[in-house]
N, C-alpha and C positions, 0 to 999 in steps of 0.2 A: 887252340890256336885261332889268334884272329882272321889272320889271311889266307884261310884255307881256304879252297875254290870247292863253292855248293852247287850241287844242281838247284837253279832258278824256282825248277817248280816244287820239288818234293825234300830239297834243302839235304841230301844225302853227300855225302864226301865222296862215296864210292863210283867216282867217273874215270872217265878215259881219254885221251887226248889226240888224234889224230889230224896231221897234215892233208888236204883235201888232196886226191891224187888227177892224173890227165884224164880231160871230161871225153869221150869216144863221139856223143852226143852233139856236144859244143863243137869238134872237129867235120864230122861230117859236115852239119851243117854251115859252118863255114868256108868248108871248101865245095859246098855246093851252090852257096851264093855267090863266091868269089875266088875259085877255084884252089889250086892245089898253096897258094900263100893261107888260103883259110885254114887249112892243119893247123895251124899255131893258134887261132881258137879254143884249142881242144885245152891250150893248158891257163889260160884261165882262171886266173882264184885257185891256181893247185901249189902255191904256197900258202892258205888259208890256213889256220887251225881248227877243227869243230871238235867238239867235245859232245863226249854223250855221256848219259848219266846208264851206269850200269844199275841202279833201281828200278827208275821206270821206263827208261828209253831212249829220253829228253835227247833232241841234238840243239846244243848252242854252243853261241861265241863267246869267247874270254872276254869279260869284264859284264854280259848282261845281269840284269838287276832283277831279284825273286823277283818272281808272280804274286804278287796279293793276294792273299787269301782271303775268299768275304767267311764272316763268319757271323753264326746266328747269334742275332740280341733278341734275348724275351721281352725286352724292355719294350723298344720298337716294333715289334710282333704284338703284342698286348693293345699298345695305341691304338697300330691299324686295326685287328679285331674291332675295336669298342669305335672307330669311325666307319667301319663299313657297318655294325648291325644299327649307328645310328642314321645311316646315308637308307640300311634296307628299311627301317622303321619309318621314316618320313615317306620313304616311296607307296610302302603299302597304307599308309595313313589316307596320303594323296588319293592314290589309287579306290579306296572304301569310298570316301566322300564323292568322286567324280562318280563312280557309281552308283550313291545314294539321290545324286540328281538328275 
């Protein structure tokens, strides 16, 4: 299926979908800055949906986009090797001669 909904990071089908519930958090604190109208703070983003991935844990929102994965090229590995032992070569070269004088 194309439109199946993956976890972002670990690309797993096996998630779960929950409506964010009334924040306790949010409320307090609103009705401590601005009294007992601030209760209604608490609710908040409690028609949100979050999803978690029952693999690894992941909570996200509907529609975000995988994680990138980097993944190792020996190619570019092999480059940088062969410029840094030529960057340590030139230094230790440097380095002989300034002490030869």
């Amino acid at each position: 299926m194309e439109n199946q909904v993956k976890c972002p990071r670990c690309l797993s089908t096996q998630i779960t979908a929950n409506k964010k519930g009334f924040s306790g958090v949010n409320a307090v604190t609103g009705a401590l800055l601005t009294g007992g109208v601030g209760l209604l703070a608490g609710t908040i983003g409690s028609n949100k949906v979050k999803i978690t991935c029952l693999s690894c844990g992941h909570v996200f929102n509907p529609g975000d986009q995988p994680i990138p994965k980097t993944e190792f090229d020996p190619a570019h590995f092999t480059k940088f090797v062969i410029v840094l032992l030529i960057i340590m070569a030139v230094v230790v070269t440097i380095a002989v001669l300034i002490k030869k004088s």
